[in-house]
C-alpha positions as CSV (number, residue, x, y, z in Angstrom):
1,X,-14.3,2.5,-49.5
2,X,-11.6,3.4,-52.6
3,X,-11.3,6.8,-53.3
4,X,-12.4,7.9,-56.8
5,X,-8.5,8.7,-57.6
6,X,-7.4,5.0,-56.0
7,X,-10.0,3.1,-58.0
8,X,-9.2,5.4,-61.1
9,X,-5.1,4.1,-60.9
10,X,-5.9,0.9,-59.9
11,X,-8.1,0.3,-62.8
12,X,-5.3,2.0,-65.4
13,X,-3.2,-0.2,-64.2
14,X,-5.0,-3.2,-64.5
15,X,-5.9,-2.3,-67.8
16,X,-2.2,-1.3,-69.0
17,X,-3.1,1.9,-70.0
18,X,-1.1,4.7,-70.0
19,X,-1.9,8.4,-68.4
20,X,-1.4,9.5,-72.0
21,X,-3.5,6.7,-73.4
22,X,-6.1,7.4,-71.0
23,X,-6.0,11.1,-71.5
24,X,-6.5,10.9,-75.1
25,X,-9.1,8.8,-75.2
26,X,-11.1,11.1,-72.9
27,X,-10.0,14.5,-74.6
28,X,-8.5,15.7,-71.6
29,X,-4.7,17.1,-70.7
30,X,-2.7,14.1,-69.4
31,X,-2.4,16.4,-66.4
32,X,-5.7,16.1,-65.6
33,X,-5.2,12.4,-64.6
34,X,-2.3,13.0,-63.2
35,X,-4.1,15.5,-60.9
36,X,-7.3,13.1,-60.6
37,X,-4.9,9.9,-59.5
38,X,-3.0,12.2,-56.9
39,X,-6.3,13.5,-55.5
40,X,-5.9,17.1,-56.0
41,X,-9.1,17.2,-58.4
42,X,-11.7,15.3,-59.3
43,X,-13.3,14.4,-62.7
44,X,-16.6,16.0,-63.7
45,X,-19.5,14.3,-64.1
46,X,-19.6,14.1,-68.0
47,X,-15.9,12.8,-67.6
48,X,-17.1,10.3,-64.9
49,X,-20.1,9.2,-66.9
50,X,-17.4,8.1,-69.7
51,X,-15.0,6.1,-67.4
């Protein structure tokens, strides 16, 4: 099974987003994906729930 932080970059990816892109559109720091693609966090439910 895909972690959360595989699926999440595969999907980016697929979709031609950017980190920024993706960031913005979910009011977050583009950090926070950064950190969520690399594994070192995960998104909260809310944040999840909006994917």
């Amino acid at each position: 099974m895909k972690s959360i932080a595989n699926k999440l970059k595969e999907l980016r990816h697929a979709r031609r987003i950017s980190q920024q892109q993706l960031a913005s559109s979910l009011n977050v720091d583009r950090s926070s994906i950064a950190n969520w693609e690399n594994g070192r966090r995960i998104p909260d439910i809310n944040t999840i729930s909006m994917l």
